[in-house]
C-alpha positions as protocol buffer text, in pm:
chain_id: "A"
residue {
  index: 1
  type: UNK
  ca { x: 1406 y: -180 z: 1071 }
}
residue {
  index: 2
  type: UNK
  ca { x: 1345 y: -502 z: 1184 }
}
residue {
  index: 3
  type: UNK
  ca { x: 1476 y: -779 z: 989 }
}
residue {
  index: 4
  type: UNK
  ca { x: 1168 y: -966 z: 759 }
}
residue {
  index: 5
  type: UNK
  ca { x: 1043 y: -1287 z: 850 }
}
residue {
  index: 6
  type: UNK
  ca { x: 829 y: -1519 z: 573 }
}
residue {
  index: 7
  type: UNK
  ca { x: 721 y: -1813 z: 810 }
}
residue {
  index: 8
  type: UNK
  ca { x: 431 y: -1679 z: 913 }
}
residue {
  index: 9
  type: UNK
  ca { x: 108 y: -1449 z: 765 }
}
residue {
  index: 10
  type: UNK
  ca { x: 225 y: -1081 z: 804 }
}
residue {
  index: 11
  type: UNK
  ca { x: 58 y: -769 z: 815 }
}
residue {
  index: 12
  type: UNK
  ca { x: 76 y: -491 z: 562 }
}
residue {
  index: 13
  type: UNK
  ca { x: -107 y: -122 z: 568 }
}
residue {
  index: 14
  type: UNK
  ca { x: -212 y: 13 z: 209 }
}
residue {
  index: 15
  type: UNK
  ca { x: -356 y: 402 z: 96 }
}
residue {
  index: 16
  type: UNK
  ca { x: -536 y: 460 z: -195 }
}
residue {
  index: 17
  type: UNK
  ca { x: -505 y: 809 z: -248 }
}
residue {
  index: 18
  type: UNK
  ca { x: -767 y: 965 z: -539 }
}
residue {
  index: 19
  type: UNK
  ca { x: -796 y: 1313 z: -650 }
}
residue {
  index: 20
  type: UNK
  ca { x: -995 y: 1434 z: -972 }
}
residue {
  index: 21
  type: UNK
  ca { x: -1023 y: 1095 z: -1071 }
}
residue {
  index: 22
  type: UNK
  ca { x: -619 y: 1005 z: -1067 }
}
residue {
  index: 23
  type: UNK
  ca { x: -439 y: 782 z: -804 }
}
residue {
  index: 24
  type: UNK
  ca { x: -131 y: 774 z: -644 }
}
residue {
  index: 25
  type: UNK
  ca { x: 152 y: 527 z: -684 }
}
residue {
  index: 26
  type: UNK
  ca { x: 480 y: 517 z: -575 }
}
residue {
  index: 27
  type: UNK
  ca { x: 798 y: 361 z: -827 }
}
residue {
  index: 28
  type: UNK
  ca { x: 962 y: 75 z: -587 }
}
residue {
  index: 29
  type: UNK
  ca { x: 1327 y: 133 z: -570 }
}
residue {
  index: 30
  type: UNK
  ca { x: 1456 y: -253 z: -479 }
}
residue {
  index: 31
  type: UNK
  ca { x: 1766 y: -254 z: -676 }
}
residue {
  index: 32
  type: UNK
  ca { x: 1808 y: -652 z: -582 }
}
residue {
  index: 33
  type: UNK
  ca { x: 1441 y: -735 z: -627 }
}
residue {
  index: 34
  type: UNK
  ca { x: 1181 y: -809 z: -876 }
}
residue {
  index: 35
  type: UNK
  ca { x: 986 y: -506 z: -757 }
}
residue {
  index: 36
  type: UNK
  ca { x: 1275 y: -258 z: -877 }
}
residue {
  index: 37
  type: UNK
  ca { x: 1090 y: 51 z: -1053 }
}
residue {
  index: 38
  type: UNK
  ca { x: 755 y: -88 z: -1042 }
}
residue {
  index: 39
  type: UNK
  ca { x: 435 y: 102 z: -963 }
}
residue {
  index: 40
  type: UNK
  ca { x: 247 y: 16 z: -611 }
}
residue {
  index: 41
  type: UNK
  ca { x: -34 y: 209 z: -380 }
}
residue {
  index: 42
  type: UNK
  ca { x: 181 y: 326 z: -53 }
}
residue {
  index: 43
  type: UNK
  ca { x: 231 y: 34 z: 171 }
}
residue {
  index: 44
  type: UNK
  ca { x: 414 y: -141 z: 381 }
}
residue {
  index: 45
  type: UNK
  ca { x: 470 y: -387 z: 701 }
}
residue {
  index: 46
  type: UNK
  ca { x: 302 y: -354 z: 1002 }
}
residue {
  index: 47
  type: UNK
  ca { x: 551 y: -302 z: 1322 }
}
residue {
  index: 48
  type: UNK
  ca { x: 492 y: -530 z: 1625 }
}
residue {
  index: 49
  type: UNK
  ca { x: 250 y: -328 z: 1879 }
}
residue {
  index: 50
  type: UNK
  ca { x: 171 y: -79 z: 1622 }
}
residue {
  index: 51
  type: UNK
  ca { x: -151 y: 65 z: 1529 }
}
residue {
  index: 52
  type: UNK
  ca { x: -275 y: -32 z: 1153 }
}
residue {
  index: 53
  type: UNK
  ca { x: -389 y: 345 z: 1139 }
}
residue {
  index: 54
  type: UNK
  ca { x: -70 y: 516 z: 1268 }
}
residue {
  index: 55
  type: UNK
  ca { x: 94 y: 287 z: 1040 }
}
residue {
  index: 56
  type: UNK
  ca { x: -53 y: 383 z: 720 }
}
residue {
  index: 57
  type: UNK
  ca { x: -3 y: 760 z: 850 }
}
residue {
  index: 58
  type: UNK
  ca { x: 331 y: 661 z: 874 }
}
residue {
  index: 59
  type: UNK
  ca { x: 438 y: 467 z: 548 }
}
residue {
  index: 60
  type: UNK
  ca { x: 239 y: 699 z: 321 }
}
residue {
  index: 61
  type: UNK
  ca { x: 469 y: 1001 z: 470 }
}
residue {
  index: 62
  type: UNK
  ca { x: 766 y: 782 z: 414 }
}
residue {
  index: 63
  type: UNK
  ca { x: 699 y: 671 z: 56 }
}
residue {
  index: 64
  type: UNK
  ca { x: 447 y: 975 z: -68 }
}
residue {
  index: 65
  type: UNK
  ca { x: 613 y: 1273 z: 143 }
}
residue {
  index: 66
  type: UNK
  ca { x: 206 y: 1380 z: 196 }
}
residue {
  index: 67
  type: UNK
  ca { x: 53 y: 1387 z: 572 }
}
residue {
  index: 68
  type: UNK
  ca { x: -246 y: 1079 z: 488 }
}
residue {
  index: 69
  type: UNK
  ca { x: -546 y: 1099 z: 733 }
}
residue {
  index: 70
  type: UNK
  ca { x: -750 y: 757 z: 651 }
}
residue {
  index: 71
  type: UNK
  ca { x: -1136 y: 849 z: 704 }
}
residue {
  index: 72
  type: UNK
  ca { x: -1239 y: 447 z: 601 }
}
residue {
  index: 73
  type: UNK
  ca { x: -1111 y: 118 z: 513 }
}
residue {
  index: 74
  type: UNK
  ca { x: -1117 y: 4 z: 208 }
}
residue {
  index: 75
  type: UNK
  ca { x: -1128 y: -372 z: 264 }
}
residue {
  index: 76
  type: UNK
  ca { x: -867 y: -677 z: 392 }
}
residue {
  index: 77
  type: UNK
  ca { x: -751 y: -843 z: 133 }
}
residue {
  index: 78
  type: UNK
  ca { x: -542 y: -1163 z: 176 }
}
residue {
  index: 79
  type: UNK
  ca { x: -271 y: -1190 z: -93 }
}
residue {
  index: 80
  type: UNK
  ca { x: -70 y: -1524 z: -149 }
}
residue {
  index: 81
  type: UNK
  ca { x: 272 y: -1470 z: -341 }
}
residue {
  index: 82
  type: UNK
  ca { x: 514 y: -1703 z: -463 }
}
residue {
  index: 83
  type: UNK
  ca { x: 876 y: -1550 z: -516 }
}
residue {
  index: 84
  type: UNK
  ca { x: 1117 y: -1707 z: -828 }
}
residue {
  index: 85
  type: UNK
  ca { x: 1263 y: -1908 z: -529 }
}
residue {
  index: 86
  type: UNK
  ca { x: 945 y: -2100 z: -506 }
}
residue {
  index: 87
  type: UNK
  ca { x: 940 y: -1877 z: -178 }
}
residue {
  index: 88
  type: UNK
  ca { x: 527 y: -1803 z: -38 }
}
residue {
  index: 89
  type: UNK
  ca { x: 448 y: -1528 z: 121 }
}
residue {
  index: 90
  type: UNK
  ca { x: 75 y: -1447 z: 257 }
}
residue {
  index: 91
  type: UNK
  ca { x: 28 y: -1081 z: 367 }
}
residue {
  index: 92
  type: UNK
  ca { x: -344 y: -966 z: 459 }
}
residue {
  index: 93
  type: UNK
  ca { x: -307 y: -630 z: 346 }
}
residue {
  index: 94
  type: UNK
  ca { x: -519 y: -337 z: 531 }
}
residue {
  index: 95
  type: UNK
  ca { x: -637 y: -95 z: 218 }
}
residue {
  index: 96
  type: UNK
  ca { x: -723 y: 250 z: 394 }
}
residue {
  index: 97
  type: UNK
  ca { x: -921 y: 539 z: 224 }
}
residue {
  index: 98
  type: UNK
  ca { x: -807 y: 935 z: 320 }
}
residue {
  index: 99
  type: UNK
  ca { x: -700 y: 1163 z: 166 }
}
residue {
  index: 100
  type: UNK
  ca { x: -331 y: 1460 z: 160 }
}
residue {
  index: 101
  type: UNK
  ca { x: -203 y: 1725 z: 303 }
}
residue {
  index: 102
  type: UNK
  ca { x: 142 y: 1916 z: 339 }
}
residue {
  index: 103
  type: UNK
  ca { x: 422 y: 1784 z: 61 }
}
residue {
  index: 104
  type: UNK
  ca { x: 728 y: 1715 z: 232 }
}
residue {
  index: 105
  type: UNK
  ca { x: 1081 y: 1689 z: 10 }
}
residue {
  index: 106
  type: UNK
  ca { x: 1208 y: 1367 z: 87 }
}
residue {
  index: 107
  type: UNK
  ca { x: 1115 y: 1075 z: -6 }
}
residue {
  index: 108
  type: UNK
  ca { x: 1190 y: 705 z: 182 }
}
residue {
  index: 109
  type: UNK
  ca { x: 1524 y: 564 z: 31 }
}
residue {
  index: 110
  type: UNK
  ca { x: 1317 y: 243 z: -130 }
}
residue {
  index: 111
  type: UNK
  ca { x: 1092 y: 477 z: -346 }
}
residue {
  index: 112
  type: UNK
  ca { x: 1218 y: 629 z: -697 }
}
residue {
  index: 113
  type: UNK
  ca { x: 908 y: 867 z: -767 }
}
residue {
  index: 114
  type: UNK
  ca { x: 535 y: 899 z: -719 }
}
residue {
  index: 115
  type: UNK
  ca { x: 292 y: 985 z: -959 }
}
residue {
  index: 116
  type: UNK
  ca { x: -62 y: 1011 z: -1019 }
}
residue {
  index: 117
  type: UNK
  ca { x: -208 y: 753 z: -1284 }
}
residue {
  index: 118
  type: UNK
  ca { x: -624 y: 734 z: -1397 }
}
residue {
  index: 119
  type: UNK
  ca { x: -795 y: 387 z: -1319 }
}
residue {
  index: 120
  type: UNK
  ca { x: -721 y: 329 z: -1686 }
}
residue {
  index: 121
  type: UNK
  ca { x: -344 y: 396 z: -1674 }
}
residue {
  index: 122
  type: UNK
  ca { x: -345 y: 111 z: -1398 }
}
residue {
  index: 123
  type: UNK
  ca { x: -575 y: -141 z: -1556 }
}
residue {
  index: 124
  type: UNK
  ca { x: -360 y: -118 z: -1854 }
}
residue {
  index: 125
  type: UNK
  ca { x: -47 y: -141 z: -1664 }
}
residue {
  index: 126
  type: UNK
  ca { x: 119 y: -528 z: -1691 }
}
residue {
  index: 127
  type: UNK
  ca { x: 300 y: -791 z: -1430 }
}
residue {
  index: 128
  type: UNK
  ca { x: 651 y: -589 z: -1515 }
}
residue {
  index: 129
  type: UNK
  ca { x: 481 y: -199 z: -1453 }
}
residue {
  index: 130
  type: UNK
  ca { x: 244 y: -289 z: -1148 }
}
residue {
  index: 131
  type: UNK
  ca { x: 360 y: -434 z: -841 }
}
residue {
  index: 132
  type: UNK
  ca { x: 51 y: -666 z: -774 }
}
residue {
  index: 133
  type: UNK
  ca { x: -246 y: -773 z: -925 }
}
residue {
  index: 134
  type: UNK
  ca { x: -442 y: -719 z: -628 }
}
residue {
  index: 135
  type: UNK
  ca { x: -381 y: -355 z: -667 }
}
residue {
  index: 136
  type: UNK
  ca { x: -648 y: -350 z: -989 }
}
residue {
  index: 137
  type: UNK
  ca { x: -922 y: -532 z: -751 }
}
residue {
  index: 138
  type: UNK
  ca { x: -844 y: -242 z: -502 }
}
residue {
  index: 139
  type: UNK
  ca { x: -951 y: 17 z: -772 }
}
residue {
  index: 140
  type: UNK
  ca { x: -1266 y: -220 z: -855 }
}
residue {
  index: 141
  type: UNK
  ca { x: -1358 y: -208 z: -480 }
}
residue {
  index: 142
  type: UNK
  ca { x: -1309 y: 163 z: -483 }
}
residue {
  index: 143
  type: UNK
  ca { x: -1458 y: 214 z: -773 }
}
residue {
  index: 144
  type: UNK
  ca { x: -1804 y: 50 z: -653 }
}
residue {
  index: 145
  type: UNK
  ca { x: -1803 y: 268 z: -352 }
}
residue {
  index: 146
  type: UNK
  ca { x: -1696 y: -37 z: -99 }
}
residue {
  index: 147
  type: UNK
  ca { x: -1594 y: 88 z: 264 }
}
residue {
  index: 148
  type: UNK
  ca { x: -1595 y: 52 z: 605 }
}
residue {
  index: 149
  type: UNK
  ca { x: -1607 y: 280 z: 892 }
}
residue {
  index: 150
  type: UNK
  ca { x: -1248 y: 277 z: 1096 }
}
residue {
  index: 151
  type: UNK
  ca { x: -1426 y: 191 z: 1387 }
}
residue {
  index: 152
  type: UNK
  ca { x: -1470 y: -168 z: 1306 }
}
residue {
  index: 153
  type: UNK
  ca { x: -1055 y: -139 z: 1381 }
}
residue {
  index: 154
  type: UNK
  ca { x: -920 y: -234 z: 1714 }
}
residue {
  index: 155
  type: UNK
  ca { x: -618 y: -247 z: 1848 }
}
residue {
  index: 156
  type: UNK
  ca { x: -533 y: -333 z: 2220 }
}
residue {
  index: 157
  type: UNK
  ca { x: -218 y: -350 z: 2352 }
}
residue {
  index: 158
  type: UNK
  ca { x: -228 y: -598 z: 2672 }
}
């Protein structure tokens, strides 16, 4: 991987996974961070050149094990973060909706556990269980039926 750079906006792929009314969170596994065995929606960086689709495919295999094929997005949502070193960091986050298929053992090295949760389990969930806040307006947004068809996605490489 491709050492992280903060100067700059970066862009990060999100899945919300539902089924029979339950999501799907993964348990961070940062031993040096803040995020260390807190709750998040699959996600991560964008690679240079790659496609926001194949790369939500890709990090919700890594950190869920499951196949994910995204059928809409969710919404962009642009998420402003200062780190206890008085470090920003601004990542417009791609939220995908899809759904599972096909469990696979292992998990990505960064992720404890996954486990499904109910709307409620997150919305009770506080700063030192849940990754981000912006991961209860996700659940709002799906919750009110908000999506987009994938098409309004390009990507060109030139």
């Amino acid at each position: 991987m491709a050492e992280r750079v903060f100067t700059q906006t970066f862009g990060v792929v999100a899945a919300v996974i539902e089924k029979e009314g339950k999501f799907l969170l993964v348990q961070e596994s940062r031993r040096k961070g803040s995020e260390h065995g807190q709750w998040n929606h699959p996600a991560g960086w964008i690679d240079v050149g790659e496609d926001p689709i194949e790369a939500v495919k890709r990090e919700t295999k890594e950190e869920t094990g499951y196949d994910f094929k995204p059928s809409a997005l969710l919404g962009l949502y642009s998420i402003v973060k200062r780190k206890e070193n008085g470090e920003i960091r601004h990542a417009i986050k791609l939220v995908f909706l899809g759904t599972i298929s096909r469990k696979q053992e292992k998990l990505a090295d960064d992720i404890l556990d996954t486990k499904w949760f109910s709307a409620e389990e997150i919305n009770n969930m506080d700063k030192d269980t849940l990754r981000d806040a912006d991961i209860k307006k996700i659940l709002r947004d799906f919750s009110s039926g908000q999506h987009f068809p994938l098409k309004i996605l390009t990507h060109s490489l030139v």
